[in-house]
PARORO-45305 format. One line per field, with one value per residue (C-alpha): x, y, z. Coordinates in steps of 0.001 Angstrom, whole numbers, plus 500000, padded with zeros to 6 digits. Layout:
x c(X	...)
y c(Y	...)
z c(Z	...)
END
This chain:
x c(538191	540804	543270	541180	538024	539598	540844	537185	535596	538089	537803	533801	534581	536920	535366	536856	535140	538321	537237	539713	539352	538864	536102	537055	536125	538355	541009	543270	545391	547394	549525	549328	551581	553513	554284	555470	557398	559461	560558	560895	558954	555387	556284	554250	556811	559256	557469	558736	556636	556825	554358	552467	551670	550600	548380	547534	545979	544175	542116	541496	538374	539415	536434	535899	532921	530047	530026	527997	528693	527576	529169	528717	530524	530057	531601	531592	533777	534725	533822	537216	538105	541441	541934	539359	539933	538341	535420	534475	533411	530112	527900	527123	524766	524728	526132	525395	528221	527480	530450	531297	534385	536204	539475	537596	534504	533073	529776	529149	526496	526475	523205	523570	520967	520656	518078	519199	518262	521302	524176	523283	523777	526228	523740	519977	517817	514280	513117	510721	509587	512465	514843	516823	518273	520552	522567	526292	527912	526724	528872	530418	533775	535236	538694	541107	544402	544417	548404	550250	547237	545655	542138	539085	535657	533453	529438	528183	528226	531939	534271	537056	540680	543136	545763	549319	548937	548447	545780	543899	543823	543992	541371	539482	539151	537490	535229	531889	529389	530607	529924	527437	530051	531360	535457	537709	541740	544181	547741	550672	554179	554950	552049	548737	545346	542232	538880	535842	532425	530422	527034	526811	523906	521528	521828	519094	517418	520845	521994	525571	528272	531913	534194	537673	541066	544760	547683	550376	554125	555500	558687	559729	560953	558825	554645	553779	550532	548930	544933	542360	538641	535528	532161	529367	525716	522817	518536	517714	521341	522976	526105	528075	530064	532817	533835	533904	537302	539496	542382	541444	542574	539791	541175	542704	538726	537606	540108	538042	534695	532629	529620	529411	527971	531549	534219	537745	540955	544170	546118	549725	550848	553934	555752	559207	561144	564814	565492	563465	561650	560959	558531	558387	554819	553301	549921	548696	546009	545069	541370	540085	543178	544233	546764	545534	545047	548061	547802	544679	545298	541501	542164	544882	543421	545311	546161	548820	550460	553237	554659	556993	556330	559419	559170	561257	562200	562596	561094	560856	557325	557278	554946	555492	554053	553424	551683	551625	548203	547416	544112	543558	539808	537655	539141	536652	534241	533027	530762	528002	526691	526050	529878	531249	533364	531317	528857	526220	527564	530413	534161	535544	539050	540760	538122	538702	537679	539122	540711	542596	546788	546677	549689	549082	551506	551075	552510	551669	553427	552469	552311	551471	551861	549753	546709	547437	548704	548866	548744	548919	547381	548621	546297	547026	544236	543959	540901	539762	536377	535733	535051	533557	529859	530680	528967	531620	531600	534057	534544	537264	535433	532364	528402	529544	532468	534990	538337	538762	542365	542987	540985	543396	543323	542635	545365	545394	543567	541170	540061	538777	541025	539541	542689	542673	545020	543620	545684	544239	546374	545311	545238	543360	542641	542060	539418	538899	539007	537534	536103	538757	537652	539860	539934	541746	541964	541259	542133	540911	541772	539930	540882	539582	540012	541614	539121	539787	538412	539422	537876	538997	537483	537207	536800	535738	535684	534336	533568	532952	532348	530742	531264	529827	531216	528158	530265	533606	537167	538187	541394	542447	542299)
y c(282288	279867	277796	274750	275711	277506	274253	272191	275220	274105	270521	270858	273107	270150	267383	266410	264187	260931	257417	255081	251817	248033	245645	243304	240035	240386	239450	242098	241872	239295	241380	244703	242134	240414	244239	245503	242406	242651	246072	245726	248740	250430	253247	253108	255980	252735	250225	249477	248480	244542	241631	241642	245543	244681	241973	244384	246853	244534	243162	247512	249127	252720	254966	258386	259783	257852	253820	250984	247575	244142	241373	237624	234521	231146	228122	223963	221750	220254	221835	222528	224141	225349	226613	229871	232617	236140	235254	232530	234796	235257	232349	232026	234725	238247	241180	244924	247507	251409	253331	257265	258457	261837	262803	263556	261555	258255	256432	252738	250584	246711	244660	240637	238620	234789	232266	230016	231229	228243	231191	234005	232395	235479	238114	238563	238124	238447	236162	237396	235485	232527	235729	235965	239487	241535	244415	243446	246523	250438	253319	256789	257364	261434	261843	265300	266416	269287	270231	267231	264984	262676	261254	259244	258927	256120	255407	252564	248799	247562	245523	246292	244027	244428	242270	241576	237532	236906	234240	234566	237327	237335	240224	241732	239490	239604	236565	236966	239559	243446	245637	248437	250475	254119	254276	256751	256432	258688	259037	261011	260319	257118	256879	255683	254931	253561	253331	251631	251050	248054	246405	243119	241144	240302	236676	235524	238649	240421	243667	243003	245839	245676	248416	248568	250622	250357	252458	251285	252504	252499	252687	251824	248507	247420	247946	247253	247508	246994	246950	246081	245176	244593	243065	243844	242279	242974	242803	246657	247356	250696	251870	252859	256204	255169	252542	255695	256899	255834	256959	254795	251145	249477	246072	246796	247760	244210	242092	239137	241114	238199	238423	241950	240936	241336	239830	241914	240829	242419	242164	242669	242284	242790	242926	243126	243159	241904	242584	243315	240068	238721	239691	238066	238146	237479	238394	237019	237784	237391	236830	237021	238688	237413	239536	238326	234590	232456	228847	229590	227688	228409	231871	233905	231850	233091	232575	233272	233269	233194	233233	234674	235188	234986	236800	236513	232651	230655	232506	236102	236190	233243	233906	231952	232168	229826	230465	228747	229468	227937	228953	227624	226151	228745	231836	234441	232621	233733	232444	233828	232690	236096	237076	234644	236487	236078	238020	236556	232613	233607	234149	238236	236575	233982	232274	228702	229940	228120	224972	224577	224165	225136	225112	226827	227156	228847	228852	230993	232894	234893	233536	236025	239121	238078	236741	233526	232373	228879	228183	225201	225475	223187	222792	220569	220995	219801	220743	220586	218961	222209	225404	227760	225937	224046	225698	227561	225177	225123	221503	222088	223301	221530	223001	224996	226926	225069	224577	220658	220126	216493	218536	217597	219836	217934	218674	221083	220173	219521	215272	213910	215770	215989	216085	217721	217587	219732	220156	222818	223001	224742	227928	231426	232478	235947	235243	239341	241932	241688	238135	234988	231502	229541	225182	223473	219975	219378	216640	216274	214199	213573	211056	211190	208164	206287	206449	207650	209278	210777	213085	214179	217152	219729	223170	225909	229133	231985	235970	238677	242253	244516	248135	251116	254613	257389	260491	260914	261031	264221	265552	265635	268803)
z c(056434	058084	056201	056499	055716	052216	052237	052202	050024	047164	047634	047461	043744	042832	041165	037960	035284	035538	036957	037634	039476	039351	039675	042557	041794	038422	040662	039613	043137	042336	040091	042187	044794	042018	040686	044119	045258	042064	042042	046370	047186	048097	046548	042835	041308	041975	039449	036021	033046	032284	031493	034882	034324	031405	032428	035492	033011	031068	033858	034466	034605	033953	032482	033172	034821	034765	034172	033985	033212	034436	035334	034420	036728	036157	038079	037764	039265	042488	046153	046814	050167	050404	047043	045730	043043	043599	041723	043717	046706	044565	043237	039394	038230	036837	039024	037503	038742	038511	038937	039331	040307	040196	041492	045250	045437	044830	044310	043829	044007	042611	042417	042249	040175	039977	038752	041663	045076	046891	044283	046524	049714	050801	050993	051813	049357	047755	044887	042252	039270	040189	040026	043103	044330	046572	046936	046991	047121	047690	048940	048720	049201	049623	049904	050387	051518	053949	054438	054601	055788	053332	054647	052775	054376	053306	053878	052772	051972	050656	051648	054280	054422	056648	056486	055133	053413	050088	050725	054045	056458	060267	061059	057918	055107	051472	052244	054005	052327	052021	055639	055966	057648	058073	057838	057792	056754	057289	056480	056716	055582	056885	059093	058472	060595	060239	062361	061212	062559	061061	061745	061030	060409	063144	065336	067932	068164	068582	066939	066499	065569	064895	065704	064527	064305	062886	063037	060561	059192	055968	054220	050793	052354	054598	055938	060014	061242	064583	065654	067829	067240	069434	068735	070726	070723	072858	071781	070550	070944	069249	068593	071858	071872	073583	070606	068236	070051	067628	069938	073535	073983	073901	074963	078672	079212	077792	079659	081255	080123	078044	080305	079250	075673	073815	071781	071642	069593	069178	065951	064390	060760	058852	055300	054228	051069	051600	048192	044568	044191	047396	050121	053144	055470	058496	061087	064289	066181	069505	071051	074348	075777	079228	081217	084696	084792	084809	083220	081106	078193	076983	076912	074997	071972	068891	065114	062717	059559	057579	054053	051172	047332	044811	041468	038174	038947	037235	034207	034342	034045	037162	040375	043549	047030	049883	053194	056290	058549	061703	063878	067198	067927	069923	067643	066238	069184	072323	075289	073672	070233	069210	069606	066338	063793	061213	058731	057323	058353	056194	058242	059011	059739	058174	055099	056621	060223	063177	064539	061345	060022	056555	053850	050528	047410	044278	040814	037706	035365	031982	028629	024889	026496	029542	027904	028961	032613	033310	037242	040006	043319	046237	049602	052570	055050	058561	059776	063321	064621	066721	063801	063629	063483	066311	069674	071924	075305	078487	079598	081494	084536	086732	086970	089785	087442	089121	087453	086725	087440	085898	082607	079408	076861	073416	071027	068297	065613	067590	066494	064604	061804	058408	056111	052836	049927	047126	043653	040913	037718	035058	032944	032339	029016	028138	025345	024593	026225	030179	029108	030500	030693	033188	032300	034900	036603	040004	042693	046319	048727	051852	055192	058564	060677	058603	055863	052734	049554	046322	043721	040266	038292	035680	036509	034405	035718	033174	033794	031287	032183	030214	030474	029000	029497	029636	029207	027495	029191	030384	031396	035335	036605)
END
């Protein structure tokens, strides 16, 4: 018997009864980031105990084995755009979540249940007896490490971010529906990879599938990674071989190729810590990729953004970020309809979609050994007339496909601009354990063409999840 395949006959005789994870829309990840930015490092051995771990492990779901437990969101208050918590990326309603999880293998699955069919708007759903149903979230996840190679294989319906901001992301965000997808990650030492192969829901009669993959570094200091993506459509389409190579470059095969029923993007992100307590940001991403065409200002479309976070000032406890995001109209689009970046209606990319210049700053910090954390949330929105659900067109050439010389590009945003100012103050309340109720005031301002409106509101934002352990804790093995 070979090295290796000792190595898989242990892995399949190690499965140890210890469960550790987090229920996502707990919003647990704002202190994983406030944790590494202060101590300046990706490496966990690196992190010190203080308020924000603290707070980190009281928003933890860590039982062993087997688990079930269900969770309940509820939301009122103004339709804010710019400004969303975790919890928000699901409507109000009841969401089950059955959990096992060893020290190799994983299975999940998460059911969503509403009495109001307009709550479960992200996923597809079946109404019986005014009770309105889907599956959020199902997968299995095996991971092992075979010499110096760590890899994890997942099946299944999840969700899948890629991305270095601390509110949006460039090329896999958190906010449409979870992907059916199979993905595998990789890494060793410094060097990590990923390669994912998504289908996405049906448009027009289209099958749709997404394929991606990333190769990153990363030190103690700083993270880099760099990726490409292409979605293809077609009617009774399947998935194509050749986008299962996680090692060919897809893109220099896509260049100029939109009649061929796909969308292709190219991505780079990066994060650096100067020193403990700050971390400095960026992505951009490129789509529809011109190399050959000079002066093509409708190609070459592309979006980006930018941003730090500053912890410890000026309270210890103290949590600020701001990020700058600006996505040119015709992003995440294509000439076909079929080829938008989007699952379900809801964005891949960036949550606010296209043809948009976004600022957003942040400021919360920990109160009573982190059962309180009062917060303010600052949006200025420009947004474009040409998003996402506006129809990709090319005006600037004739019915014949000529190029129209005199054409003038409109400017970016594209007008009329719909501008946003958005202000959420407020503060979460841990009311016992897993159970926070969030109060806060709200303020929107609105003006396009020189009209104007303003809003004022309460929020109230309240979860509770319940959990019940169905065997007892056991020691790792």
């Amino acid at each position: 018997m070979t090295e290796v395949k000792q190595n898989l006959f242990i892995f399949l005789l190690t499965v140890a009864h210890v469960c550790h994870g987090q229920f996502f829309y707990t919003d647990f990840q704002e202190a994983e980031k406030w944790v590494e930015t202060h101590s300046g490092s990706f490496q966990k051995e690196t992190k010190q105990q203080n308020i924000w771990a603290d707070y980190l492990s009281l928003k933890s779901i860590n039982k062993s084995g087997h688990s079930f437990g269900s969770f309940i969101h509820f939301k009122n208050g103004l339709d804010i755009k710019g400004v969303h918590q975790k919890s928000d990326l699901i409507g109000n309603g009841l969401m089950t979540n059955y959990q096992y999880k060893s020290n190799h293998f994983q299975v999940l699955n998460s059911m969503f249940l509403t009495y109001d069919m307009h709550e479960a708007e992200r996923g597809f759903f079946r109404t019986l007896k005014n009770v309105t149903m889907y599956t959020n979230q199902a997968f299995f996840t095996v991971n092992h490490r075979i010499d110096e190679l760590d890899f994890e294989i997942k099946g299944g319906r999840d969700f899948l971010t890629v991305g270095h901001g601390l509110d949006g992301y460039m090329f896999f965000g958190d906010y449409s529906r979870p992907f059916d997808q199979f993905t595998l990650k990789a890494e060793m030492g410094k060097f990590d990879a990923l390669f994912s192969a998504i289908e996405l829901d049906s448009i027009m009669f289209h099958n749709r599938y997404l394929y991606a993959h990333t190769f990153g570094y990363n030190s103690n200091k700083i993270s880099i990674t760099i990726g490409e993506g292409v979605l293809t459509t077609g009617y009774s389409k399947s998935v194509e071989l050749k986008y299962l190579n996680p090692f060919s470059f897809w893109s220099w095969e896509n260049v100029g190729s939109t009649n061929k029923g796909l969308n292709a993007f190219l991505y780079a992100g990066a994060t650096y810590f100067p020193r403990p307590g700050l971390r400095i940001f960026g992505e951009f991403i490129i789509d529809d990729i011109n190399f050959h065409q000079e002066d093509a200002f409708y190609l070459n479309r592309f979006g980006y953004l930018i941003g730090f976070q500053k912890t410890g000032y000026p309270f210890n406890s103290s949590n600020i970020w701001v990020e700058y995001s600006n996505v040119l109209n015709q992003v995440y689009q294509s000439y076909h309809p079929t080829h938008i970046y989007t699952h379900r209606g809801f964005p891949i990319g960036h949550y606010l979609g296209n043809d948009f210049i976004n600022l957003r700053m942040h400021y919360s910090q920990l109160l009573k050994k982190g059962r309180i954390k009062p917060f303010i949330d600052v949006s200025y929105l420009m947004d474009g007339a040409n998003g996402l659900d506006t129809p990709f067109d090319d005006p600037w050439v004739n019915e014949k496909g000529e190029f129209l010389k005199d054409y003038d590009p409109p400017s970016h945003p594209t007008p009329p601009i719909n501008k946003l100012m958005e202000v959420e103050l407020g503060g979460e309340i841990n009311v016992r354990d897993l159970t926070y109720l969030t109060i806060t005031a709200q303020y929107q301002s609105k003006e396009i063409e020189n009209t104007s409106l303003s809003d004022f509101g309460l929020g109230i934002r309240f979860w509770s999840y319940l959990q019940f352990p169905l065997t007892k804790k056991t020691s790792e093995n």
